[in-house]
C-alpha positions in Angstrom: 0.2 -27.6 -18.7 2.4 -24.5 -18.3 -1.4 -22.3 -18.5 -3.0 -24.5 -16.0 0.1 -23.2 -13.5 -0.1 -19.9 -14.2 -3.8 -20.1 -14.1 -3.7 -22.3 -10.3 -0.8 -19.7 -9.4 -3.4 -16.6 -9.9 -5.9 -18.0 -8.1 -3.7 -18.4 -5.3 -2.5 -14.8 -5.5 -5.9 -13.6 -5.9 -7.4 -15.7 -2.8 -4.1 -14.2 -0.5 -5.1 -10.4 -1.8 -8.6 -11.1 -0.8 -7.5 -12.5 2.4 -5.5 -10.5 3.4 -7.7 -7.4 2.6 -10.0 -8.4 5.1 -7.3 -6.8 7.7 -6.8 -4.3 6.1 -3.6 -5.0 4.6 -2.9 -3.6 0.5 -0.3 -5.5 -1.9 0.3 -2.0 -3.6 2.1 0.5 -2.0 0.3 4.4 -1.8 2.1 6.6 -4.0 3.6 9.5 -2.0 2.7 12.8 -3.1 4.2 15.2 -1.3 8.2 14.6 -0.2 9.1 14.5 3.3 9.9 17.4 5.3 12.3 17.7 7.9 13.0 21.0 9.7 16.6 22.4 10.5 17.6 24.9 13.3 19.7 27.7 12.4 23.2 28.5 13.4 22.2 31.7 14.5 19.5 30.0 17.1 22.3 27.9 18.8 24.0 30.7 20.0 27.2 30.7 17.6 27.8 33.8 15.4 28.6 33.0 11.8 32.4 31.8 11.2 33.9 35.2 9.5 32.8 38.2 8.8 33.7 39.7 5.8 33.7 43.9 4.8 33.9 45.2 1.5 34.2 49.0 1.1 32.9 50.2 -2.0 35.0 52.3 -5.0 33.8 54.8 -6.5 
């Protein structure tokens, strides 16, 4: 009884994929290759100056 279920339940799954392949629509999700890339502006292109300035002097 319990394979008849699972056998009705795949059936159904496999008529929804069908349908709903005819607009297009995938069950699986693409797998995404490359990471997302988001661009940052610079401090320096705002207008501000870095926040200290540090000098070394070297010993010789």
């Amino acid at each position: 009884m319990q394979a008849l279920i699972d056998l009705i339940a795949g059936f159904l799954v496999l008529l929804a994929a069908s349908a709903l392949a005819q607009f297009g629509v995938e069950i699986r999700r693409p797998a995404d290759d490359q990471p997302e890339v988001r661009r940052v502006s610079d401090c320096v292109a705002s207008g501000t100056g870095p926040a200290a300035l540090v000098t070394v002097e070297p010993k010789c």
